[in-house]
N, CA, C and O atoms as CSV, one atom per row, in Angstrom:
chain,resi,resn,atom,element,x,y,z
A,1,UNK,N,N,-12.767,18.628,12.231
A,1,UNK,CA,C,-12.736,17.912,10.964
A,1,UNK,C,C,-12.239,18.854,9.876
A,1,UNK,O,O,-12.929,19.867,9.761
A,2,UNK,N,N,-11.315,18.765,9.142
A,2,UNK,CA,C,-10.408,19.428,8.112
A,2,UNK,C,C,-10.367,18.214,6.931
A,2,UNK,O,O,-9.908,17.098,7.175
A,3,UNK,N,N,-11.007,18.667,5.401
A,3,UNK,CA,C,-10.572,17.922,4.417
A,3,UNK,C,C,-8.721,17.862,4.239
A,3,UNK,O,O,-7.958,18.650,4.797
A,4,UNK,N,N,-8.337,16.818,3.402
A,4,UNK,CA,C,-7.302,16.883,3.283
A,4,UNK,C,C,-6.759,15.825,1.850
A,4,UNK,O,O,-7.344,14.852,1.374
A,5,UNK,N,N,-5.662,16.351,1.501
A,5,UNK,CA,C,-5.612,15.073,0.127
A,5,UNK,C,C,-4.623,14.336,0.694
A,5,UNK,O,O,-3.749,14.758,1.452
A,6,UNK,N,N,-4.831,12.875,0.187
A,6,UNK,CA,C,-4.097,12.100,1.302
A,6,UNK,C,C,-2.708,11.953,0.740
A,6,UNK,O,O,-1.691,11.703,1.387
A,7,UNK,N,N,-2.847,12.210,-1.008
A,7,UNK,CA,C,-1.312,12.595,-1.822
A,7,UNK,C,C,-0.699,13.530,-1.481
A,7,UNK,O,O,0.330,13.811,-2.096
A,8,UNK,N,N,-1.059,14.190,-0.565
A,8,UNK,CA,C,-0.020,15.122,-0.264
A,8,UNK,C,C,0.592,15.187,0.987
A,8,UNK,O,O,1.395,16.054,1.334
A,9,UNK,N,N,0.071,13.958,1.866
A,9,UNK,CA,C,0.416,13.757,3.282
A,9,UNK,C,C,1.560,13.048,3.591
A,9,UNK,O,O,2.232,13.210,4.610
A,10,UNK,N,N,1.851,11.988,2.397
A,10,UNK,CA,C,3.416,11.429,2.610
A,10,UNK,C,C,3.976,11.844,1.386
A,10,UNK,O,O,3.326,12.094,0.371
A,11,UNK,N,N,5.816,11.945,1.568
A,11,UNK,CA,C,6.148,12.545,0.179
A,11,UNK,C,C,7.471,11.473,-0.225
A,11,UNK,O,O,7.991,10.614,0.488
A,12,UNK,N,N,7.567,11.590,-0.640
A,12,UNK,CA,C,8.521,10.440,-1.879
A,12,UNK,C,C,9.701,11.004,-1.177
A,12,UNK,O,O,9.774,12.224,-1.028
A,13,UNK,N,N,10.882,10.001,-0.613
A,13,UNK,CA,C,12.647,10.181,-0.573
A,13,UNK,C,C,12.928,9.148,-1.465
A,13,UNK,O,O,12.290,8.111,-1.648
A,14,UNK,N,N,13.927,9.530,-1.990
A,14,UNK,CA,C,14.900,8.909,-3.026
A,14,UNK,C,C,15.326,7.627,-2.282
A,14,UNK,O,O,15.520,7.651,-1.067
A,15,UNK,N,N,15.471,6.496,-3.028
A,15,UNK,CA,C,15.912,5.170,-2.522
A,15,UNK,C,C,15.076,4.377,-0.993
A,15,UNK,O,O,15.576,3.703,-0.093
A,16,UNK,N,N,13.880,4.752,-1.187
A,16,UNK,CA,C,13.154,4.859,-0.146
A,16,UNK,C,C,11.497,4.164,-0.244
A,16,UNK,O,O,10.599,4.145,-1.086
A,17,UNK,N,N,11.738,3.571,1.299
A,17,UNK,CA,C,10.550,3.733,1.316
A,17,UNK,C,C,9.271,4.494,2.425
A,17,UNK,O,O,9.160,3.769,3.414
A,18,UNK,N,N,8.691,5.239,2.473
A,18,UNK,CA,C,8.022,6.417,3.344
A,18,UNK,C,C,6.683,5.878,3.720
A,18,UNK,O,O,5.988,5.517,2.770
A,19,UNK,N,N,6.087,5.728,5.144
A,19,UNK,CA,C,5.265,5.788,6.037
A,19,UNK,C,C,4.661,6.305,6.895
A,19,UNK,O,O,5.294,6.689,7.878
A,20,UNK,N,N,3.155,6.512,6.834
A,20,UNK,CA,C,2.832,7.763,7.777
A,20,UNK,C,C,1.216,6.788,8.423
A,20,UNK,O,O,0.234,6.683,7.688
A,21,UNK,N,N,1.237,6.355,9.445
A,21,UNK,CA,C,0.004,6.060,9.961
A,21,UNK,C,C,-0.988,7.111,10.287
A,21,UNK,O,O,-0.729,8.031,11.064
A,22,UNK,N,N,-2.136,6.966,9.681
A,22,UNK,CA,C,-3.096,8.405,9.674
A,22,UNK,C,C,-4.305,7.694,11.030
A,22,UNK,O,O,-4.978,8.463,11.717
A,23,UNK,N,N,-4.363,6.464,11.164
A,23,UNK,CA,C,-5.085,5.830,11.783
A,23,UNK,C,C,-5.021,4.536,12.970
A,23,UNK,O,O,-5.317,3.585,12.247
A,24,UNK,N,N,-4.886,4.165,13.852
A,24,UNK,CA,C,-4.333,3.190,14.417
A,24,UNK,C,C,-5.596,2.707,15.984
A,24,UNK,O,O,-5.675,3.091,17.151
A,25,UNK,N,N,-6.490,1.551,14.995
A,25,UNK,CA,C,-7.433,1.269,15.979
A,25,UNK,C,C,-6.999,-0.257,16.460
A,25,UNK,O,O,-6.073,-0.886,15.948
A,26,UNK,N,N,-8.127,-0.899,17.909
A,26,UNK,CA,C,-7.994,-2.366,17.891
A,26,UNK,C,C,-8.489,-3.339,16.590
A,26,UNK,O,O,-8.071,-4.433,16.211
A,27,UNK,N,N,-9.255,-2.710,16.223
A,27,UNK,CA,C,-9.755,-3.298,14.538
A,27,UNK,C,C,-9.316,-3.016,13.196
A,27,UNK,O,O,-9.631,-3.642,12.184
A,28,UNK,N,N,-8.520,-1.961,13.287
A,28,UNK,CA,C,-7.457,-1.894,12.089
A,28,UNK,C,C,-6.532,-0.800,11.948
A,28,UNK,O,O,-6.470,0.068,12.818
A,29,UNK,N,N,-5.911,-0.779,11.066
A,29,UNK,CA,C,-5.077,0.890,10.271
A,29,UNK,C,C,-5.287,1.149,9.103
A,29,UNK,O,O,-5.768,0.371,8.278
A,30,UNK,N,N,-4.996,2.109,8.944
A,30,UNK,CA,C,-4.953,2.732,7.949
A,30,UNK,C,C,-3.641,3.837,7.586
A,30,UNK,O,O,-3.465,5.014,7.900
A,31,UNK,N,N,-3.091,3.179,7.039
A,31,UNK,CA,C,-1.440,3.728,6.248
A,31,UNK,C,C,-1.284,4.584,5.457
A,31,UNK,O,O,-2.112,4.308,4.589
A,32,UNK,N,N,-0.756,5.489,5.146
A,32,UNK,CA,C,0.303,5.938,3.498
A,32,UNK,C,C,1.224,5.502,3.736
A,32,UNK,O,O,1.825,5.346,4.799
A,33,UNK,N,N,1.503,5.163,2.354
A,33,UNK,CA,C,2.956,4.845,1.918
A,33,UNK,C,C,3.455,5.745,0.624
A,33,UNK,O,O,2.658,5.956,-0.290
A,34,UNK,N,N,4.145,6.014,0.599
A,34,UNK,CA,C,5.150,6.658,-0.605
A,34,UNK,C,C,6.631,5.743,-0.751
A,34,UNK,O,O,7.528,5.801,0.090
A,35,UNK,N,N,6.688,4.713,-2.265
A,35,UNK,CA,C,7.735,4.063,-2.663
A,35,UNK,C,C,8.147,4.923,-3.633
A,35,UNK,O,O,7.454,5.421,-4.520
A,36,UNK,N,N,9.680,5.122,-3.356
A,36,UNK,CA,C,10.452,5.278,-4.413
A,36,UNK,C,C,10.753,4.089,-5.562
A,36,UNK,O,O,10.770,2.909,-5.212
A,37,UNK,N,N,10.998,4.496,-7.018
A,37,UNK,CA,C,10.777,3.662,-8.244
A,37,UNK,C,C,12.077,2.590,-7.688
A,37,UNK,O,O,13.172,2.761,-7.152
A,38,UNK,N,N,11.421,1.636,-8.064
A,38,UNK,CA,C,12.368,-0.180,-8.201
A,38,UNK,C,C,11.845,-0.871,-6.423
A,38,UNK,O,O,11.537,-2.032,-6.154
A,39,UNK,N,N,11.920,0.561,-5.301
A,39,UNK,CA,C,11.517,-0.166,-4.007
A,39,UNK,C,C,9.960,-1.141,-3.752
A,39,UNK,O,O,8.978,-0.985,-4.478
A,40,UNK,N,N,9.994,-1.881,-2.883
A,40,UNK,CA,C,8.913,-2.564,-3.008
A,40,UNK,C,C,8.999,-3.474,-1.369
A,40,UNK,O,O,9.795,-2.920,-0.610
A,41,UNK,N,N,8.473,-4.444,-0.901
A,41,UNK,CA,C,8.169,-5.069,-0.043
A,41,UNK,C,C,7.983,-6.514,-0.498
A,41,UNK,O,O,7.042,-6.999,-1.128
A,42,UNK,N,N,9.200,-7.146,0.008
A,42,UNK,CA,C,9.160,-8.715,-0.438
A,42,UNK,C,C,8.383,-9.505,-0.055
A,42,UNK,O,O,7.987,-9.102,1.039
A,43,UNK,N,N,7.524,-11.176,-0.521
A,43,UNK,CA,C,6.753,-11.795,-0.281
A,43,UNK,C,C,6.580,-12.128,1.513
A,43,UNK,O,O,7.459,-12.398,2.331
A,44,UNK,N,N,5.696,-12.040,1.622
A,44,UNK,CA,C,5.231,-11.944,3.597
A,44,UNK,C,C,3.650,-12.110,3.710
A,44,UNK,O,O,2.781,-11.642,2.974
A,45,UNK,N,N,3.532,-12.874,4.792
A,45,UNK,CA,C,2.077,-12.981,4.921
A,45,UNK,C,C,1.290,-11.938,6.100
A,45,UNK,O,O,2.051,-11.605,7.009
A,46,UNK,N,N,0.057,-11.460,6.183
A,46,UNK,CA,C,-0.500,-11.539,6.938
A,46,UNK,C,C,-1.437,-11.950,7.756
A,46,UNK,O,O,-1.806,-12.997,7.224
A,47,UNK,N,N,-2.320,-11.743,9.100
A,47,UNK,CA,C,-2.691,-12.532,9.639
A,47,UNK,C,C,-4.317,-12.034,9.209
A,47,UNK,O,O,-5.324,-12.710,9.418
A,48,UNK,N,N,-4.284,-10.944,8.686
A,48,UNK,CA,C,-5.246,-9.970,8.609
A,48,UNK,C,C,-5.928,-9.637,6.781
A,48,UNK,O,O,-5.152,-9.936,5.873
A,49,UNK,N,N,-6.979,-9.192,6.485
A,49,UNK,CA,C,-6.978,-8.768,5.266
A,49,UNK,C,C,-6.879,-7.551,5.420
A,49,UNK,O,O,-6.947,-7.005,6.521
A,50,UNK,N,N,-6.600,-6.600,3.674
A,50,UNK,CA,C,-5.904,-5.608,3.640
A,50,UNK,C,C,-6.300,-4.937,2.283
A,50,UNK,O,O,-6.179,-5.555,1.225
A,51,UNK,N,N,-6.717,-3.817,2.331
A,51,UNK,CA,C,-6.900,-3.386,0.779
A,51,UNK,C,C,-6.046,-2.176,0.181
A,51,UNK,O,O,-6.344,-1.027,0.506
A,52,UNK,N,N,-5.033,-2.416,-0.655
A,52,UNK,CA,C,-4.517,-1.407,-1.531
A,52,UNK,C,C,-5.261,-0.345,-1.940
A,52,UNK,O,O,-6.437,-0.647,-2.144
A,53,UNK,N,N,-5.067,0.444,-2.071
A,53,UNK,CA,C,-5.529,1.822,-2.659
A,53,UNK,C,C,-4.595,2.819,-3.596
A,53,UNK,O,O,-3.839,3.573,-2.983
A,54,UNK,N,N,-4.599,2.869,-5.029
A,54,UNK,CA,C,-3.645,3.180,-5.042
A,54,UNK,C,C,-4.052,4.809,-5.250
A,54,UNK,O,O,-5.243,5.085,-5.393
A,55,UNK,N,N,-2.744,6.188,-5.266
A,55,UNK,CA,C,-3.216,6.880,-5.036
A,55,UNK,C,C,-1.911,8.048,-6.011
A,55,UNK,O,O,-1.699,9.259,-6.079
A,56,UNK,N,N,-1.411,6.981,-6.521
A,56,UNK,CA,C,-0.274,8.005,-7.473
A,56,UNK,C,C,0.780,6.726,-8.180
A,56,UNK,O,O,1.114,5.708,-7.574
A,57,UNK,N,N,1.127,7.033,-9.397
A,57,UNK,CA,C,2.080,6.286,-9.868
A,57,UNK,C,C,1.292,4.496,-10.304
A,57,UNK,O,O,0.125,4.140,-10.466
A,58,UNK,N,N,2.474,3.835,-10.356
A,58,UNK,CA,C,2.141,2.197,-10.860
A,58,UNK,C,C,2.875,1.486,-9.786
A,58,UNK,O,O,3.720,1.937,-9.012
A,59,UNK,N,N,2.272,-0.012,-9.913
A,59,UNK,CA,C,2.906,-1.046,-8.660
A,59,UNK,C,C,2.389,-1.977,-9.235
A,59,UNK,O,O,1.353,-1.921,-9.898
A,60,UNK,N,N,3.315,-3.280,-8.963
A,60,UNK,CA,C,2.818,-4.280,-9.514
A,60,UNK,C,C,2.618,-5.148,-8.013
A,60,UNK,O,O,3.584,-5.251,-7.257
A,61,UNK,N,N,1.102,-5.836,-7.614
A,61,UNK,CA,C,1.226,-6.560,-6.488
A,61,UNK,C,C,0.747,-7.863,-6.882
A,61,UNK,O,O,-0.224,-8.269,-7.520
A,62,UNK,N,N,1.851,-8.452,-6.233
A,62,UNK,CA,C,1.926,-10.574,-6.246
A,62,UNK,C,C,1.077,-10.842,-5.170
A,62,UNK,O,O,1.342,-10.410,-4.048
A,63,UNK,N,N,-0.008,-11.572,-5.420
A,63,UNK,CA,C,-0.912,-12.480,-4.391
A,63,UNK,C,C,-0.844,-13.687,-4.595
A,63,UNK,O,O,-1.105,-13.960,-5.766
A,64,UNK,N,N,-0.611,-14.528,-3.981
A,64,UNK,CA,C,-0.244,-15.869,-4.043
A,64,UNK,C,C,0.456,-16.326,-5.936
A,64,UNK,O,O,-0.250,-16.755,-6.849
A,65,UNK,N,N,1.275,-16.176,-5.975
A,65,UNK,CA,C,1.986,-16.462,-6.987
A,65,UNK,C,C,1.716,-15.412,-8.440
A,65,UNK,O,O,2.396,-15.303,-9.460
A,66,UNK,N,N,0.549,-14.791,-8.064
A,66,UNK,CA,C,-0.543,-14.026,-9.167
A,66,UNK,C,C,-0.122,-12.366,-9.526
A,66,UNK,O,O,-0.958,-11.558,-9.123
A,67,UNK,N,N,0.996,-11.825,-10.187
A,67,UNK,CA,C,1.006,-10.626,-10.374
A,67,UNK,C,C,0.005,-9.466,-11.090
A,67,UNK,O,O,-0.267,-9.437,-12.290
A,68,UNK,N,N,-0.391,-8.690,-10.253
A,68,UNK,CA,C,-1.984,-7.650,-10.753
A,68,UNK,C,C,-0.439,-6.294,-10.971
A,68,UNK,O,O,0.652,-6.081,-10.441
A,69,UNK,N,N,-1.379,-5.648,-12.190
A,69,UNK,CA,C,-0.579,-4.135,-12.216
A,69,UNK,C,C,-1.778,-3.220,-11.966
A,69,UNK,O,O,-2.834,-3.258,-12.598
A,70,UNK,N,N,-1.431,-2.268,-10.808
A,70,UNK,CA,C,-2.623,-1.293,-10.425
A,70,UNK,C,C,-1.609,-0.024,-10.467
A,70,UNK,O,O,-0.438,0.100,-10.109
A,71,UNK,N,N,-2.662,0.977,-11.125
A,71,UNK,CA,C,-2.474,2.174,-12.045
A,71,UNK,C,C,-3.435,3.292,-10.576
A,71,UNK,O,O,-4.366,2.965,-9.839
A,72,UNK,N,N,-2.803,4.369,-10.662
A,72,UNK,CA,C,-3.594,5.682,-9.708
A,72,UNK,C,C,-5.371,5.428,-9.555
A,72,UNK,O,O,-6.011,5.383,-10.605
A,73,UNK,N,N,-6.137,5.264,-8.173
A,73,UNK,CA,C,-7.335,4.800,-8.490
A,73,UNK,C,C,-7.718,3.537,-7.850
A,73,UNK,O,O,-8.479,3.401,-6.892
A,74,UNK,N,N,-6.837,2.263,-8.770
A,74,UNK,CA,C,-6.965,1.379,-8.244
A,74,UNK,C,C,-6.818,0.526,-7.202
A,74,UNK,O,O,-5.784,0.581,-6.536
A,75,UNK,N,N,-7.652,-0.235,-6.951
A,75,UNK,CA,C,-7.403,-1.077,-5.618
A,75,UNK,C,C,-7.905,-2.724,-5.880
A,75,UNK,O,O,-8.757,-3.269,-6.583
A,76,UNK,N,N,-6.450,-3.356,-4.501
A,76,UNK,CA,C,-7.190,-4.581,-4.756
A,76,UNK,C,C,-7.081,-4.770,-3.046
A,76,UNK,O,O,-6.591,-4.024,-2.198
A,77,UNK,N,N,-7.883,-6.353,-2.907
A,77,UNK,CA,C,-7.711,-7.056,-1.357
A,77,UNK,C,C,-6.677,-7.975,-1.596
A,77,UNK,O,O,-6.681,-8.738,-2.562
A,78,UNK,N,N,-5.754,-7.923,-0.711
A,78,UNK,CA,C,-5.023,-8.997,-0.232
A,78,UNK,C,C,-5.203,-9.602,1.105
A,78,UNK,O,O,-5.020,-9.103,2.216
A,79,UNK,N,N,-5.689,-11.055,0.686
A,79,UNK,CA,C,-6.291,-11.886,1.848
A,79,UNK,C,C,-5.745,-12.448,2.881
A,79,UNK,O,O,-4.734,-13.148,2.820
A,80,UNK,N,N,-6.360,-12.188,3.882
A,80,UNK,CA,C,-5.139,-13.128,5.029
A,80,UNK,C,C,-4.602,-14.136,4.634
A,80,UNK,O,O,-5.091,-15.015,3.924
A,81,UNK,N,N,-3.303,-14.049,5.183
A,81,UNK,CA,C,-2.682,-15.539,5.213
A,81,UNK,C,C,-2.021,-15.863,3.524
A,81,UNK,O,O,-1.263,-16.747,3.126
A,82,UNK,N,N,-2.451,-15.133,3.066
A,82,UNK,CA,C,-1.956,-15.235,1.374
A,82,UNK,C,C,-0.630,-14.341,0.858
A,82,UNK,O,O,-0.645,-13.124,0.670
A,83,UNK,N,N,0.370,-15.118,0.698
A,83,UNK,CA,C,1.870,-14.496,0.552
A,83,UNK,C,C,1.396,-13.427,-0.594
A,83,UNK,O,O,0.587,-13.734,-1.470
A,84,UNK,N,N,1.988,-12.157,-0.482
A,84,UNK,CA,C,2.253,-11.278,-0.996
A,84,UNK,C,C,3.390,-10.660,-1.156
A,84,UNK,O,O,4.412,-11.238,-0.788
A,85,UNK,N,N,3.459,-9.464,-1.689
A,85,UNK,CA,C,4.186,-8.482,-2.779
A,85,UNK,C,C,4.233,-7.126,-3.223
A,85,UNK,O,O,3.334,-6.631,-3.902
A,86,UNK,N,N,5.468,-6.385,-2.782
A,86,UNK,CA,C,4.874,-5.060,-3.607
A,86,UNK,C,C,6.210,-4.814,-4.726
A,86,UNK,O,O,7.296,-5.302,-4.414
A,87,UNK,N,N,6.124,-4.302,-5.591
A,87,UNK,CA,C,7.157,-3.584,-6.487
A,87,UNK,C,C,6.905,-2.508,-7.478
A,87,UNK,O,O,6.600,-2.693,-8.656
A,88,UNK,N,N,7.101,-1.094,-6.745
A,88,UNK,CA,C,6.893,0.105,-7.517
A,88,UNK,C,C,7.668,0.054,-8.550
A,88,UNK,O,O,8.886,-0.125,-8.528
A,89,UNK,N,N,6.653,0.286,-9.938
A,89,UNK,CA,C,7.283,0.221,-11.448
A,89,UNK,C,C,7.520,1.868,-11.196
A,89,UNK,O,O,8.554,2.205,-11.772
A,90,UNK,N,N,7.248,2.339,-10.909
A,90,UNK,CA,C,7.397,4.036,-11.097
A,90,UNK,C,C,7.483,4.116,-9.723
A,90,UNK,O,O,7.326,3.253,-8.859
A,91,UNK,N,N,7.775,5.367,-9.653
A,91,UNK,CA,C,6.976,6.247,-7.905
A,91,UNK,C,C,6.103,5.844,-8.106
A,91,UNK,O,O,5.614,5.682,-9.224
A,92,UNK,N,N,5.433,5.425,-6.582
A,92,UNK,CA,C,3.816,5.432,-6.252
A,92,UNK,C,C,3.520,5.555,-5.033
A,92,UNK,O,O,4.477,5.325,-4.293
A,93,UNK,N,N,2.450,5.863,-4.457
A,93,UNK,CA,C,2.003,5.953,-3.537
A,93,UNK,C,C,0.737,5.082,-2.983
A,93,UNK,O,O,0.055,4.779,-3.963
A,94,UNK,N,N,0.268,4.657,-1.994
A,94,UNK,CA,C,-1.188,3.811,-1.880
A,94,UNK,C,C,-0.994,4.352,-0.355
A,94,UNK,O,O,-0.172,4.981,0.311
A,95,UNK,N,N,-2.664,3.516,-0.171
A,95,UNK,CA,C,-3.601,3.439,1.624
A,95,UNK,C,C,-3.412,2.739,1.114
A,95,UNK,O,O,-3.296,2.473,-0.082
A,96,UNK,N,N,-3.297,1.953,2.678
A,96,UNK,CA,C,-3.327,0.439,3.293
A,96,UNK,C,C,-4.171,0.274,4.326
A,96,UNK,O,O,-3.854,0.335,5.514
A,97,UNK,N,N,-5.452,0.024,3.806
A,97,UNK,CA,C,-6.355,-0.042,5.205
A,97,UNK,C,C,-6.554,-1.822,5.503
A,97,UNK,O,O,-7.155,-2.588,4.750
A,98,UNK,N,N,-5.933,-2.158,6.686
A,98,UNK,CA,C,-5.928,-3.391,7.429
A,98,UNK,C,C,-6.732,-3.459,8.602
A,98,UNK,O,O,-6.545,-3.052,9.749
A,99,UNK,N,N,-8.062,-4.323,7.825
A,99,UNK,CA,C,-9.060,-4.850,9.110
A,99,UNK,C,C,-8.785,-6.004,9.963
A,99,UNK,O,O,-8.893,-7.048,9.319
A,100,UNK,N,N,-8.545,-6.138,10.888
A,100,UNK,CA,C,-7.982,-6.556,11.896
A,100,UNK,C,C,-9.619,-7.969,12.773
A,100,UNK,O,O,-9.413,-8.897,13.555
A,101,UNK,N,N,-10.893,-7.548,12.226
A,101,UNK,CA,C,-11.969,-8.242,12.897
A,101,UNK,C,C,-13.094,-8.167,11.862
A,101,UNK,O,O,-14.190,-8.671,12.105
């Protein structure tokens, strides 16, 4: 067991978007992501719920028609089955932990 900061585990490319699975069970994952500014992830559902974490920078995320702006810190759930959204206003970074049961 080694602490670690999880901002420093994925790193930002230009025009990009960056992924690093830190976790991968039958009951869920757990992600980094690092978006470069304007990139984002267009409306898509999942089958699963999912909670943002954010962990650097701004993002604005759409849940069913509903745009939230989450700032370094914040987190929200996005519920199964409920179309979503991502669009980094700045660089940012988040966890994506998806429970699966």
């Amino acid at each position: 067991a080694k602490a670690q900061s999880l901002i420093g585990l994925v790193d930002y490319q230009a025009g990009s978007i960056v992924s690093k699975t830190l976790m991968e069970k039958p009951t869920g994952t757990v992600t980094l992501f690092a978006f470069d500014q304007g990139q984002g992830l267009s409306e898509h559902t999942a089958p699963f719920d999912a909670m943002v974490h954010v962990l650097d920078g701004k993002v604005e995320v759409t849940i069913s028609k509903n745009p939230v702006i989450l700032e370094q810190g914040d987190m929200i759930i996005m519920p199964a089955n409920q179309p979503h959204a991502l669009k980094a206003m700045v660089k940012f970074k988040m966890m994506l932990i998806m429970i699966r049961s």
